[in-house]
C-alpha positions in Angstrom: 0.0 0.0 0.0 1.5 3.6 -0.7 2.0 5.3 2.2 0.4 8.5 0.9 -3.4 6.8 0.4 -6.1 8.5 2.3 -8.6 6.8 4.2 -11.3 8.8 5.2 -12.5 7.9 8.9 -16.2 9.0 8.1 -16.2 7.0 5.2 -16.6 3.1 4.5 -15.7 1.0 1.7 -15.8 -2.2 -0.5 -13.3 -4.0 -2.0 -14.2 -3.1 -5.0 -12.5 0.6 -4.0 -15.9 2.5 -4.0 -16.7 4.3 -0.4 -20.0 5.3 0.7 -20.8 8.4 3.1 -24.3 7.5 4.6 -26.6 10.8 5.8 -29.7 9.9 7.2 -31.4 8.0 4.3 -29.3 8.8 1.7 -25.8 8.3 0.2 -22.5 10.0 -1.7 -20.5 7.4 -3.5 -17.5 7.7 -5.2 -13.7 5.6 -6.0 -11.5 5.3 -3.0 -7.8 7.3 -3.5 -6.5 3.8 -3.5 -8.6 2.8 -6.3 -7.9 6.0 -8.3 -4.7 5.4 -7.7 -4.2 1.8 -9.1 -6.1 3.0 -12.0 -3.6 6.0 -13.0 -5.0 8.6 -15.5 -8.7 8.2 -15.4 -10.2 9.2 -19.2 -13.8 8.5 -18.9 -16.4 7.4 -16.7 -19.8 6.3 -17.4 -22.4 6.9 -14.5 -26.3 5.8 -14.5 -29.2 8.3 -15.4 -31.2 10.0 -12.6 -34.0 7.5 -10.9 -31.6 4.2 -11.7 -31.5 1.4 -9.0 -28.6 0.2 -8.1 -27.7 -2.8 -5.6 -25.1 -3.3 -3.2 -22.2 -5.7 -4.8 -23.4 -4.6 -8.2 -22.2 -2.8 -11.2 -23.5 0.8 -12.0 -21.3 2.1 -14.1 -17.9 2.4 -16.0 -14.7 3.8 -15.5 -11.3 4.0 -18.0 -8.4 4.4 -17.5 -5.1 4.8 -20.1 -5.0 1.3 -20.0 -8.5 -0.4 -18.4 -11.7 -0.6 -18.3 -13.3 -1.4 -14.8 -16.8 -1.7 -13.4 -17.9 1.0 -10.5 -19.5 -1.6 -7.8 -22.2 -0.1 -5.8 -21.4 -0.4 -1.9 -25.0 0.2 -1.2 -28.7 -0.2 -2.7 -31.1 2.8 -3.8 -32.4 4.9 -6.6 -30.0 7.6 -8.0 -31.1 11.0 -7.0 -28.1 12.9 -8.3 -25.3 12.0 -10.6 -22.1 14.5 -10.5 -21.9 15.9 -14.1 -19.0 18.2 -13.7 -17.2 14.3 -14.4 -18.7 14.2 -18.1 -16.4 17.4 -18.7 -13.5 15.7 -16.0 -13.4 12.9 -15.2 -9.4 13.6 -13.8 -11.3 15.2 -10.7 -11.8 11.3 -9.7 -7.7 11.4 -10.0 -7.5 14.7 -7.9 -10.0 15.0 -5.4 -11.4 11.1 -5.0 -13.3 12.6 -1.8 -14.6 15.0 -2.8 -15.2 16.9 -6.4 -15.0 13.4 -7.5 -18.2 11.8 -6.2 -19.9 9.8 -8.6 -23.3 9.3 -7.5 -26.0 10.1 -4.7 -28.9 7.9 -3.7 -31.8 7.7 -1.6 -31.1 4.1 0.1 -33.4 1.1 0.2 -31.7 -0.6 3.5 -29.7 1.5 5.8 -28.5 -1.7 7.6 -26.3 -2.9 4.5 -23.5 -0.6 6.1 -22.9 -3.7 8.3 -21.9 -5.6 5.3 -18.9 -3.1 4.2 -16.0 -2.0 5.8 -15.0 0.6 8.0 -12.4 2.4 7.7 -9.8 0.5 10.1 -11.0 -2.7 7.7 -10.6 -0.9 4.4 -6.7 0.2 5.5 -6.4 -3.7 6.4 -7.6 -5.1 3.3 -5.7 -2.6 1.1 -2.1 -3.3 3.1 -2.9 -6.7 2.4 -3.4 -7.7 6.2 -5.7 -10.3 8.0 -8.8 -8.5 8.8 
């Protein structure tokens, strides 16, 4: 793990590299720094249109890199309710500010309680050091 990765301690995560910050009954979602990181120079990303359902552990979108394409894995269920379009113009901001220009996607969510199925963020900096959790 580079030593210069953020981890967010309001955040959690999958291991997928998407995090999730939960506010009452909705959610911002977006690529870890670790994530953006292994991915180097993202060039595009594909998100879903306004009112889409996604499901936790399941693709909602696209993101390419120089030399990858990868799917965005959702870390939690609901219906889209906001998409950040400033990525259609630049999608580096997902390279620059993973936390925070570079949200993806925010969604009202279906089961609060799937949180407990995702880590936190003392789990996330143990999966990506490639320690026991």
């Amino acid at each position: 793990m580079n030593d210069e990765t953020h981890v967010p301690l309001d955040l959690n995560f999958i291991d997928e590299h998407t995090w999730v910050l939960v506010e009452d009954d909705n959610a911002t979602i977006g690529l870890s720094d670790y994530g953006q990181t292994e991915l180097s120079e993202i060039v595009y990303i594909e998100l879903p249109e306004i009112g889409f359902d996604v499901s936790q552990g399941s693709a909602f979108g696209t993101i390419e890199a120089m030399k990858t394409v990868a799917e965005l894995i959702a870390p939690m269920s609901g219906e889209v309710i906001e998409v950040n379009d400033n990525l259609d113009g630049d999608p580096r901001l997902v390279n620059m500010d993973p936390y925070g220009e570079g949200w993806m996607i925010k969604i009202r969510l279906h089961d609060p309680e799937e949180i407990e199925n995702i880590f936190n963020p003392q789990e996330y900096v143990l999966y990506i050091s490639g320690e026991d959790i």
